[in-house]
MARTI-397153 format. One record per residue: x, y, z of N, C-alpha, C in turn; residue in three letters. Coordinates in steps of 0.05 Angstrom, whole numbers, plus 5000, padded with zeros to 4 digits. Example, Ala and Ser with C-alpha at 12.3 -4.5 7.8 and 13.67 -1.06 7.14 Angstrom:
REM residues 2
n.px;n.py;n.pz;ca.px;ca.py;ca.pz;c.px;c.py;c.pz;code
5264;4886;5156;5246;4910;5156;5264;4934;5156;Ala
5257;4955;5142;5273;4979;5143;5258;5001;5157;Ser
END
This chain:
REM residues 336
n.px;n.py;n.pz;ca.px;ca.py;ca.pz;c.px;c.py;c.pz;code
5400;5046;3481;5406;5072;3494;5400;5094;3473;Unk
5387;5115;3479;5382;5135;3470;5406;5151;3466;Unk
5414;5157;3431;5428;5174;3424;5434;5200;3433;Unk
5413;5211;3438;5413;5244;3455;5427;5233;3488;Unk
5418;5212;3497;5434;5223;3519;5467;5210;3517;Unk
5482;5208;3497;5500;5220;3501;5512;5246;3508;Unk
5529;5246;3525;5541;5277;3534;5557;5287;3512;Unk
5566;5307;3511;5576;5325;3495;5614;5309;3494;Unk
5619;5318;3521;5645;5305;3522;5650;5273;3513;Unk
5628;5254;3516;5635;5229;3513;5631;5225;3474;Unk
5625;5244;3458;5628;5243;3433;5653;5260;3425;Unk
5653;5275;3434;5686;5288;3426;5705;5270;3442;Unk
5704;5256;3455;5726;5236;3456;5724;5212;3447;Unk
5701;5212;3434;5703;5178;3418;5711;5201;3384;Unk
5695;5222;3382;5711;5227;3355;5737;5237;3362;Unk
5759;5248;3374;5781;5247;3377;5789;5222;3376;Unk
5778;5203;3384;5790;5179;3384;5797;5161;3359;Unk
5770;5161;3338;5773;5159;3306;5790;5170;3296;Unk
5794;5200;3296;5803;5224;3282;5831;5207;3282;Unk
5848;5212;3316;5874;5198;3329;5882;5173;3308;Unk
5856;5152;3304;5867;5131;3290;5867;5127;3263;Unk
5856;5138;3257;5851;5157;3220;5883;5173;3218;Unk
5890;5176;3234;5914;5200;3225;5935;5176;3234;Unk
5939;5160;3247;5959;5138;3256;5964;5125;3226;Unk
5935;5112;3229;5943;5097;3203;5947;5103;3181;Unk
5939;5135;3181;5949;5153;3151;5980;5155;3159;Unk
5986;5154;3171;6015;5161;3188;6034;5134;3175;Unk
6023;5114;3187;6033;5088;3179;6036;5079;3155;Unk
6017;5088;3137;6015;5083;3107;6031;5093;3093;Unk
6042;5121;3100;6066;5140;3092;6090;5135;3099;Unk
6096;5122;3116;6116;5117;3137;6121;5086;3136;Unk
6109;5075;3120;6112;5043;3127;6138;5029;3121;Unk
6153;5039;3097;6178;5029;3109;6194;5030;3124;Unk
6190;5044;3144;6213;5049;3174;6201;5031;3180;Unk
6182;5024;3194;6161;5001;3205;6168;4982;3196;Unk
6174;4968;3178;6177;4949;3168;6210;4938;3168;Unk
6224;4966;3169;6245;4956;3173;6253;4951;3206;Unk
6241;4971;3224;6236;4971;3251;6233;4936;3249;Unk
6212;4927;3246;6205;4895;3254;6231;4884;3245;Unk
6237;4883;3225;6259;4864;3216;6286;4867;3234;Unk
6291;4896;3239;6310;4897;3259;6313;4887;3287;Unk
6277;4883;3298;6266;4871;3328;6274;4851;3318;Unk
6267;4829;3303;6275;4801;3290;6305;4792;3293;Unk
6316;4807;3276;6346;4800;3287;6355;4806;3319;Unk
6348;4826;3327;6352;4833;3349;6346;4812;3370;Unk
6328;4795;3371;6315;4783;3379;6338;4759;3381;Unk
6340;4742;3357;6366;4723;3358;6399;4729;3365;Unk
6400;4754;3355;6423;4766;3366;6430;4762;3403;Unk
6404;4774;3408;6403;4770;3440;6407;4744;3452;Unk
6402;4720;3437;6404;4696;3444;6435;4688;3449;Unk
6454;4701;3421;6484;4695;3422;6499;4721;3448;Unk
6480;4735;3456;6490;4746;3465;6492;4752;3496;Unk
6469;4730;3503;6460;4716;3525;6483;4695;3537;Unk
6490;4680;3514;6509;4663;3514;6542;4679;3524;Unk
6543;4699;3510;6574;4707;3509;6575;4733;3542;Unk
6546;4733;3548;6550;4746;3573;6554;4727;3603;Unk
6550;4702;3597;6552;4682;3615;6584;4665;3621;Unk
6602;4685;3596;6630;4681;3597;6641;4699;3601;Unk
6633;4724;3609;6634;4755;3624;6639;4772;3601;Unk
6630;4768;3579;6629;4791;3561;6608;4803;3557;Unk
6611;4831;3559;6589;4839;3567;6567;4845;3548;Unk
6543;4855;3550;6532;4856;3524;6536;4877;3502;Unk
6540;4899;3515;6552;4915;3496;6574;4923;3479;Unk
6589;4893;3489;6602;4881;3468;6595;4860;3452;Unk
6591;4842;3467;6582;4809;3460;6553;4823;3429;Unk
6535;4845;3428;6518;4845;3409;6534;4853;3387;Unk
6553;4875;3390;6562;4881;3359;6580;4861;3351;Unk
6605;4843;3373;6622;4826;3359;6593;4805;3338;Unk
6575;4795;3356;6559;4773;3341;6554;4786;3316;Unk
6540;4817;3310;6536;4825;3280;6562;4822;3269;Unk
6576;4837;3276;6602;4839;3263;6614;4811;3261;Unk
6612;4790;3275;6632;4763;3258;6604;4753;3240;Unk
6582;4764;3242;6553;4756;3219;6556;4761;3193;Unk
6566;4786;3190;6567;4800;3166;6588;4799;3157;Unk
6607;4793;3173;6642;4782;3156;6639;4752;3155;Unk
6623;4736;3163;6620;4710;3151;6610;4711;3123;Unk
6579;4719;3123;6565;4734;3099;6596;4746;3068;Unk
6605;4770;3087;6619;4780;3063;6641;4765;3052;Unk
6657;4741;3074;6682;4720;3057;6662;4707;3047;Unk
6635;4696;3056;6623;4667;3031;6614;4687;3010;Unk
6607;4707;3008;6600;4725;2973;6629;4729;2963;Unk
6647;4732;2978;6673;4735;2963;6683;4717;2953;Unk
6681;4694;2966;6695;4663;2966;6673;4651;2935;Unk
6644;4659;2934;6633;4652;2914;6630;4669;2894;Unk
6645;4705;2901;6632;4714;2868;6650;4704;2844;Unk
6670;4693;2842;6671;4697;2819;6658;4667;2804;Unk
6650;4639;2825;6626;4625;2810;6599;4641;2808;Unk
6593;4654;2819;6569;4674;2820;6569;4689;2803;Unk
6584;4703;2794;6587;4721;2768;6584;4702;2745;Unk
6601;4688;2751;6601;4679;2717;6571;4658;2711;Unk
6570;4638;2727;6530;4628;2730;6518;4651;2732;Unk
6522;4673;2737;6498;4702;2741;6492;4704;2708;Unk
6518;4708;2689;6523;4716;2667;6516;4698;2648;Unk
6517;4670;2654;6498;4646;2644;6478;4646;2652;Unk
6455;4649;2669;6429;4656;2662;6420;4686;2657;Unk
6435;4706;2652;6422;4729;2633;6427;4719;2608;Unk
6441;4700;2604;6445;4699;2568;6426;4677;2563;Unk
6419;4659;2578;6396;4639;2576;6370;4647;2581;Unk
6365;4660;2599;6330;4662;2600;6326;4682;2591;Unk
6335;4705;2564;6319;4714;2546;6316;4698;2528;Unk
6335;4670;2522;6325;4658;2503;6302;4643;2505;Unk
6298;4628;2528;6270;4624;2542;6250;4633;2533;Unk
6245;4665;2543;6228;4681;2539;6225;4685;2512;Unk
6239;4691;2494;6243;4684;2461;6226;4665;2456;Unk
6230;4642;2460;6217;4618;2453;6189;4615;2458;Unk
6185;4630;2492;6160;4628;2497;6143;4651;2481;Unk
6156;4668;2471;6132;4688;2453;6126;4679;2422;Unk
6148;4665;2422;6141;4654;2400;6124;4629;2387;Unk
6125;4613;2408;6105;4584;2424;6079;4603;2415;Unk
6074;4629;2436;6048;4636;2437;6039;4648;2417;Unk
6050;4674;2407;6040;4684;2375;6057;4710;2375;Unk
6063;4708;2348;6077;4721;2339;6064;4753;2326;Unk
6083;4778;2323;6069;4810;2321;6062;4821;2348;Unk
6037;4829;2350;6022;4840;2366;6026;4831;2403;Unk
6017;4808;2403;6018;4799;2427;6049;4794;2440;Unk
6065;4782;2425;6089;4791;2426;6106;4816;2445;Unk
6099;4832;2435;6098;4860;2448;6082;4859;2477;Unk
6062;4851;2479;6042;4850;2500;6051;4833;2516;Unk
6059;4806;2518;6081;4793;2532;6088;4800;2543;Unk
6113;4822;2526;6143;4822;2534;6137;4851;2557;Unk
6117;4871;2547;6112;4882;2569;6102;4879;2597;Unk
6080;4845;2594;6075;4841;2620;6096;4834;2636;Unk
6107;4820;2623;6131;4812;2637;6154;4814;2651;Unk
6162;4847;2634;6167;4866;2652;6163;4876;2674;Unk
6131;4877;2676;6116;4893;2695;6104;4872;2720;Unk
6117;4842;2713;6119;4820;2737;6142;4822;2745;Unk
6169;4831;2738;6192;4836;2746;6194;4865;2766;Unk
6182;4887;2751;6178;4908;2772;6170;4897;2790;Unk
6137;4880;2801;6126;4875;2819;6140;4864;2834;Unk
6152;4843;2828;6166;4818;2840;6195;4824;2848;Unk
6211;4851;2839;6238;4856;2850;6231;4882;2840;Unk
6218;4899;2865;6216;4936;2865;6241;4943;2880;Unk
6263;4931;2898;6277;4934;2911;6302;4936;2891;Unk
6306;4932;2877;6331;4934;2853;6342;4957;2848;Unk
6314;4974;2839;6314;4997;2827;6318;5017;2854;Unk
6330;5007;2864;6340;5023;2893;6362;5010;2912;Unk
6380;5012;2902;6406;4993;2914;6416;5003;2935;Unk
6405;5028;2933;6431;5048;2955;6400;5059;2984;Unk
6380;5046;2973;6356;5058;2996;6354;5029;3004;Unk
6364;5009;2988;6360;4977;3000;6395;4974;3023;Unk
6416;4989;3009;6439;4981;3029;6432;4995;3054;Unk
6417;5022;3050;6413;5051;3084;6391;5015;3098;Unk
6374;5012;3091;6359;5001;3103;6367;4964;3122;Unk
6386;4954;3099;6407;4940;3114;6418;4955;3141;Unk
6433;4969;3133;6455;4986;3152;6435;4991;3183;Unk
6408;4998;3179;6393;5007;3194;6379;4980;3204;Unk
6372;4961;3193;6364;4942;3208;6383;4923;3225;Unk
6417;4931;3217;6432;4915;3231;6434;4937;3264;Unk
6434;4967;3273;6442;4973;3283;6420;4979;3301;Unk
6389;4968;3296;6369;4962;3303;6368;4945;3321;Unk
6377;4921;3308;6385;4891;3319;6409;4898;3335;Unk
6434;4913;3338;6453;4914;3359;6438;4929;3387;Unk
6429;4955;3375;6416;4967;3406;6401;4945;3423;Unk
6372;4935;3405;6361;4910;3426;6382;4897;3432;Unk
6389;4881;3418;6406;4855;3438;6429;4872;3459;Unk
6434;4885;3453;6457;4897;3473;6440;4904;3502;Unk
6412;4919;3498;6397;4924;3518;6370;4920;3514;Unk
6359;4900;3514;6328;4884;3511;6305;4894;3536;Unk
6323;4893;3554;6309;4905;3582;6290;4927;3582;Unk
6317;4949;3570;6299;4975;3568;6283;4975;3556;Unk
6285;4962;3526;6256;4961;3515;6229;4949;3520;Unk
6234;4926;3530;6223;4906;3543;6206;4931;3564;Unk
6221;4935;3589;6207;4957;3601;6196;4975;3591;Unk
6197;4993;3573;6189;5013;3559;6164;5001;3565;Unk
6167;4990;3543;6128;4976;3527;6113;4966;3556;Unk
6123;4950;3565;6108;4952;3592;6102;4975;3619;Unk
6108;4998;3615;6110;5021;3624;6080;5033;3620;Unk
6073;5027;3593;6053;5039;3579;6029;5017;3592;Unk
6029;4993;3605;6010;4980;3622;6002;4980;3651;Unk
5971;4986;3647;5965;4985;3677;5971;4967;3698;Unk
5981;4969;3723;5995;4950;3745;5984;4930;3743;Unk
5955;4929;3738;5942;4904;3750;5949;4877;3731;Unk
5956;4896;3704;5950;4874;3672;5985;4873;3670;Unk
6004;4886;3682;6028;4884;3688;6052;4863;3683;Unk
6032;4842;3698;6051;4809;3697;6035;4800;3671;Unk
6015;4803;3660;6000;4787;3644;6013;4798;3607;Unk
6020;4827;3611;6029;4831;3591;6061;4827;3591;Unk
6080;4825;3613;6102;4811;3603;6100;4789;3602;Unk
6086;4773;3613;6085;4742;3597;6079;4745;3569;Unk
6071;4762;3554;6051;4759;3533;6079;4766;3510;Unk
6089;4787;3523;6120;4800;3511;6147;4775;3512;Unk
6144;4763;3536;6167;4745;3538;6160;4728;3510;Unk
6129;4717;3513;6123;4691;3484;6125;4706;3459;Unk
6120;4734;3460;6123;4738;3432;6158;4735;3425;Unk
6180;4740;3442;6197;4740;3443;6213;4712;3427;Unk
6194;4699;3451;6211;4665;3441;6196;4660;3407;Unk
6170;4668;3407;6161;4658;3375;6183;4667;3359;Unk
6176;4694;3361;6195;4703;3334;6222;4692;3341;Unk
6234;4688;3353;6269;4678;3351;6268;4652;3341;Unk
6249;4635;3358;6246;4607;3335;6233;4610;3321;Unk
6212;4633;3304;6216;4635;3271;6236;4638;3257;Unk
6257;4664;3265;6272;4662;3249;6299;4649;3249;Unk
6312;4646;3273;6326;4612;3274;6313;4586;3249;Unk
6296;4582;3249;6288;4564;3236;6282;4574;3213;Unk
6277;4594;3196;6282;4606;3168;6306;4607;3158;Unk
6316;4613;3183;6353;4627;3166;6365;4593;3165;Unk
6359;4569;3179;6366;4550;3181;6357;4542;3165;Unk
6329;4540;3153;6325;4525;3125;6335;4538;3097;Unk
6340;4571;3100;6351;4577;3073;6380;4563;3066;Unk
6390;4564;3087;6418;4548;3095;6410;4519;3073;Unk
6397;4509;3089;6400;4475;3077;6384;4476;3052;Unk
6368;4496;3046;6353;4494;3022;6371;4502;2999;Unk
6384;4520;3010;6403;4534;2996;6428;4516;2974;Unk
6436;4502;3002;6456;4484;2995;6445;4458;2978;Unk
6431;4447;2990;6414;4423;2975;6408;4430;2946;Unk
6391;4449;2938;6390;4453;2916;6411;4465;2888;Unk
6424;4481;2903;6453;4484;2879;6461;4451;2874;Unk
6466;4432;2892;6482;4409;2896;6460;4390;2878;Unk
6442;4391;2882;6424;4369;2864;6416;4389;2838;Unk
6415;4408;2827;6425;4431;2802;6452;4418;2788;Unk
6466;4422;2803;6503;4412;2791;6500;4390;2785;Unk
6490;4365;2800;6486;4336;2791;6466;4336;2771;Unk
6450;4351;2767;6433;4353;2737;6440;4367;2718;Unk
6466;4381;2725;6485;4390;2699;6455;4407;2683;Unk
6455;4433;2702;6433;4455;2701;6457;4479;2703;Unk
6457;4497;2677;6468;4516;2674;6470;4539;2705;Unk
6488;4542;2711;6481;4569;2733;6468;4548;2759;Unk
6475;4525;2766;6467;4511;2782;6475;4532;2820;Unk
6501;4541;2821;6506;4553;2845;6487;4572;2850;Unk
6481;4600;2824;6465;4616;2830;6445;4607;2830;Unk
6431;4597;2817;6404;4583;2827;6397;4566;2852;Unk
6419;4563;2866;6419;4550;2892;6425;4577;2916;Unk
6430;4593;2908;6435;4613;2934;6409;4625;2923;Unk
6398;4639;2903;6370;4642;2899;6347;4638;2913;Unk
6339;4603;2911;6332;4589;2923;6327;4590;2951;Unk
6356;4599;2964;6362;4601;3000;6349;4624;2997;Unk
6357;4639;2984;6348;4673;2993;6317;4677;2992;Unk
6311;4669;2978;6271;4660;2973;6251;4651;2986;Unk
6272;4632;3000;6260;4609;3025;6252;4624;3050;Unk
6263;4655;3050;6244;4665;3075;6220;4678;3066;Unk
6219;4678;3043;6179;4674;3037;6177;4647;3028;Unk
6154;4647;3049;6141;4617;3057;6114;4617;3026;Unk
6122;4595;3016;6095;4589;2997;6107;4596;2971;Unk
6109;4618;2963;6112;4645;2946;6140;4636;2932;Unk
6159;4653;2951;6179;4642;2950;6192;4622;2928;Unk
6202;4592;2948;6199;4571;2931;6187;4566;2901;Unk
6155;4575;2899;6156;4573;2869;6168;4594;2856;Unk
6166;4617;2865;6180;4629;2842;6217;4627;2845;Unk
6235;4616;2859;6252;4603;2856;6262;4578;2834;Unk
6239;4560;2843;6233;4541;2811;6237;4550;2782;Unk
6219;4572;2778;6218;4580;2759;6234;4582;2736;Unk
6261;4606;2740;6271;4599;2729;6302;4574;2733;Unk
6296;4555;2747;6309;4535;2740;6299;4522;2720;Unk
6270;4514;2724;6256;4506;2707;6263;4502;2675;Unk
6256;4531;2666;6273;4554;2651;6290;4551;2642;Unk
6307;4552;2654;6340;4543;2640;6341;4509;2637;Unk
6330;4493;2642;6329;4467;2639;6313;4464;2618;Unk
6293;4478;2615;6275;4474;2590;6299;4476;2561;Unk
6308;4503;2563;6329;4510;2539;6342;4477;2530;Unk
6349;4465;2544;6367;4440;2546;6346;4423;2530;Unk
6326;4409;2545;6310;4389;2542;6293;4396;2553;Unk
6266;4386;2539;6237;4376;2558;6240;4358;2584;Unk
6266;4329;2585;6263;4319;2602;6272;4317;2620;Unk
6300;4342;2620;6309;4355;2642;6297;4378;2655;Unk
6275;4382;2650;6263;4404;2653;6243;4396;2668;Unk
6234;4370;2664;6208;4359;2680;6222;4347;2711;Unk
6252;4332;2699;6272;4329;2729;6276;4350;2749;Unk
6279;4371;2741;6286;4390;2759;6260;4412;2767;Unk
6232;4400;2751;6206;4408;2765;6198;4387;2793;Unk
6206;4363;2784;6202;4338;2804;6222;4352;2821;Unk
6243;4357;2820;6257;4358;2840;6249;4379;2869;Unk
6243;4395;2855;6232;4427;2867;6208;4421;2887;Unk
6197;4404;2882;6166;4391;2881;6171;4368;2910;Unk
6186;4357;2905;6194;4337;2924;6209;4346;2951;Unk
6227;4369;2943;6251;4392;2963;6223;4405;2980;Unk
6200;4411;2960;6190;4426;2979;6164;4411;3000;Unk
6158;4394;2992;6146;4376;3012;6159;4366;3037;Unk
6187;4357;3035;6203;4349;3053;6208;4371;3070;Unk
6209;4399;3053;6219;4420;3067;6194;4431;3092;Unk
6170;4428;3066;6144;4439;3092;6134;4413;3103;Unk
6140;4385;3110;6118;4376;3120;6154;4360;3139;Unk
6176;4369;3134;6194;4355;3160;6218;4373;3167;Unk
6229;4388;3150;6251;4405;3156;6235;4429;3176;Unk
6224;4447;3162;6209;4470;3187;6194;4450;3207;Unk
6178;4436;3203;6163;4427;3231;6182;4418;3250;Unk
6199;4402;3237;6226;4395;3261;6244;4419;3278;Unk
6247;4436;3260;6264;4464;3269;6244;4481;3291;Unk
6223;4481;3281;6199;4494;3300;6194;4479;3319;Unk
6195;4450;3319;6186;4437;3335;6147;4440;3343;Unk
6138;4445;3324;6110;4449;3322;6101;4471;3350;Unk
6113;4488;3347;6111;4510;3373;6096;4537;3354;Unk
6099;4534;3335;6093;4560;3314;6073;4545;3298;Unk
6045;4553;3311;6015;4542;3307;6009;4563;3285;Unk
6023;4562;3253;5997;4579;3232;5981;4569;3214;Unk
5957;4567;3217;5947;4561;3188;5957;4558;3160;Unk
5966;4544;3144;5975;4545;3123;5955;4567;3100;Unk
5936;4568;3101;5917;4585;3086;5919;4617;3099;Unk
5920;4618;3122;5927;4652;3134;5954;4664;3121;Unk
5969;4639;3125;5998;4648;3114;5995;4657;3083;Unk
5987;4640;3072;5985;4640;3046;5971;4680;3038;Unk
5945;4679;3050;5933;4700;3049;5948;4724;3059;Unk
5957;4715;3079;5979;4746;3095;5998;4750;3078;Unk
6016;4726;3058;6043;4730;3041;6029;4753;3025;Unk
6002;4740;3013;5991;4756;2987;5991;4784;2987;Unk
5973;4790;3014;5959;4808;3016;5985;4837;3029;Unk
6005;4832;3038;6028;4852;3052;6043;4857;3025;Unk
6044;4827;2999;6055;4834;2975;6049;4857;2960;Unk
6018;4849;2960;5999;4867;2942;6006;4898;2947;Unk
6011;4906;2968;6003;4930;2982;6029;4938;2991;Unk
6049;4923;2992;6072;4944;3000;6100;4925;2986;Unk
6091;4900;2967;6113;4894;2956;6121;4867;2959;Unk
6149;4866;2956;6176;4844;2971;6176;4850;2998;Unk
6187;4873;3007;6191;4872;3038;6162;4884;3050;Unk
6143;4869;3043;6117;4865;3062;6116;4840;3058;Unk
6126;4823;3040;6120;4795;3030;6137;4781;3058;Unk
6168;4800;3061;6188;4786;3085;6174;4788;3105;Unk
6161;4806;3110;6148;4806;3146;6129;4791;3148;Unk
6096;4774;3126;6080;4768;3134;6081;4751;3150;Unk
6099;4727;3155;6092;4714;3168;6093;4714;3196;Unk
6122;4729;3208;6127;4733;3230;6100;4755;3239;Unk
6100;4775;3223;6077;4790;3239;6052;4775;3235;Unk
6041;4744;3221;6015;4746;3231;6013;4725;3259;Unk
6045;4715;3261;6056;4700;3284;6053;4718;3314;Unk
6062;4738;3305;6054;4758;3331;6030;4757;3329;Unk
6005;4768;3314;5979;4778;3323;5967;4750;3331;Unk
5978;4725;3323;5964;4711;3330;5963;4696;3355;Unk
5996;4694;3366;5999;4704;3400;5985;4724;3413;Unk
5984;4746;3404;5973;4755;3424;5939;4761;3421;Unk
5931;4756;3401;5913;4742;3399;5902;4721;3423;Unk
5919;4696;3412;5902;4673;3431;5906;4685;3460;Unk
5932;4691;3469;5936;4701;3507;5914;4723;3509;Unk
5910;4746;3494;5892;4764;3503;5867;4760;3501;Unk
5859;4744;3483;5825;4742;3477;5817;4717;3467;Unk
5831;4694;3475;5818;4676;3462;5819;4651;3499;Unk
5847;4669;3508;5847;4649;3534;5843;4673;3558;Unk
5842;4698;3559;5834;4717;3576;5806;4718;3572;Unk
5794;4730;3556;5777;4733;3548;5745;4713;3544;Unk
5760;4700;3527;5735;4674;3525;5748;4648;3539;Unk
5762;4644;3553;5766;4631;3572;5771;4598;3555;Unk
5781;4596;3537;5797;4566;3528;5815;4554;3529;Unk
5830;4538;3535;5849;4532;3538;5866;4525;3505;Unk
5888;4537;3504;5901;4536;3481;5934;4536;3493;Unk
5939;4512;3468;5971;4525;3478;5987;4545;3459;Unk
6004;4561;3469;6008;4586;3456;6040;4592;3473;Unk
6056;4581;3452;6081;4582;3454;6095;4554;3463;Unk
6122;4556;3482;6138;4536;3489;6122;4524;3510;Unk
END
């Protein structure tokens, strides 16, 4: 087709149309932590609605039944940190006094003067990367606060939103995009059902085989562990780490036990604990994941590291329903 005969109007609305998405995504880039916390709040929201599904089928209604579920969530949460800080404090306070000596050791292993210094600054500057959320306790509690009351509006009323988004679809594609909304629905709840259920058992398991290896700070390194376990890949090793770490201080051959150990937790964990919890309904590539953890890290942190997986779980639902089985016409299965 000949360039000139485009019309006048059909190029000012394909460049309005660039311009529009040039400014979104400049929009989004600026704005990306609401977004991010937005998803995490759909996420909970999402399982919330499930307990709250339940507690409306005994006539409570939902706009009760969503805040009692947060609210007995977060007072469960706040008696087990209460019930554990003061083992938590004091194992907190045994590995700050242990893994600088670690680190001590390890600069001195490598060379002493110059590099030394060079070390101890990278090392720093893997701790910025790896925990940017620290240095902001009171923008990390607003954003808690806001993803729980995120998660109460959905579950209390899923409908409206649910309708909303389908509001914005033409009649005919109507039924085809709430089917598409219902499966994204069920993915993510059995993602994160089955996350928060393995930090659980990962959690517990590993303080408990820590304590039987008489590993300094064995509890905190076991709730660590849980808390880590919702980055897939990533996560886990750098959980290891410093157990590792503090086992090294001890011995070389407690140190190689509780690498075996880590090593063995996590095979069991990815090749029978998640596949059982998922029930192999949550089809990702292990290499996408890997790449999505990296690549949301790189670019926006820890809390892009929390969302990759669920969001490449979404694009990849709707993915296969819109264009892989609409579209190119294959049969795939894609969801429950």
């Amino acid at each position: 087709m000949d360039i000139r005969s485009i019309s006048s109007s059909a190029a000012l609305r394909v460049a309005a149309i660039v311009f529009g998405l040039l400014i979104a995504l400049r929009f989004l880039w600026l704005a990306h932590a609401i977004f991010i916390v937005t998803f995490l709040g759909i996420l909970l929201g999402l399982a919330v609605s499930r307990a709250a599904d339940a507690l409306e089928r005994v006539r409570i209604p939902r706009s009760v039944g969503a805040p009692l579920v947060i609210g007995v969530g977060v007072a469960l949460i706040v008696t087990f940190g209460v019930t554990l800080a003061p083992s938590l404090r004091a194992q907190v306070g045994q590995l700050a006094t242990e893994l600088p000596k670690l680190v001590d050791q390890a600069e001195r292993w490598v060379q002493q003067g110059g590099l030394r210094a060079e070390l101890g600054k990278e090392l720093r500057g893997s701790f910025r990367f790896l925990f940017p959320l620290v240095s902001s306790v009171f923008g990390a509690i607003g954003g808690i606060v806001l993803v729980l009351f995120i998660a109460m509006y959905i579950a209390a009323e899923p409908g409206l939103y649910r309708e909303g988004i389908l509001h914005l679809v033409p009649h005919e594609r109507r039924e085809r995009a709430r089917e598409v909304v219902q499966t994204l629905g069920v993915t993510l709840r059995q993602w994160l059902v089955a996350r928060l259920i393995a930090m659980v058992v990962i959690g517990v398991i590993t303080g408990t085989a820590l304590a039987l290896l008489k590993i300094k700070g064995a509890i905190a390194l076991g709730v660590l562990a849980g808390l880590l376990e919702f980055v897939p890949y990533f996560g886990p090793i750098a959980s290891a780490i410093p157990a590792i770490g503090v086992a090294l201080i001890d011995s070389p051959e407690k140190a190689l036990s509780v690498a075996i150990f880590y090593f063995v937790m996590q095979q069991l964990e990815g090749n029978l604990l998640t596949p059982l919890l998922l029930e192999k309904r949550l089809d990702i590539p292990p290499v996408l994941t890997i790449v999505a953890v990296a690549a949301l890290g790189v670019v926006f942190g820890v809390i892009g590291m929390l969302i990759a997986e669920p969001l490449l779980a979404a694009v990849l639902v709707t993915t296969k329903m819109l264009y892989v089985v609409d579209v190119v016409g294959d049969e795939v299965q894609v969801g429950t």
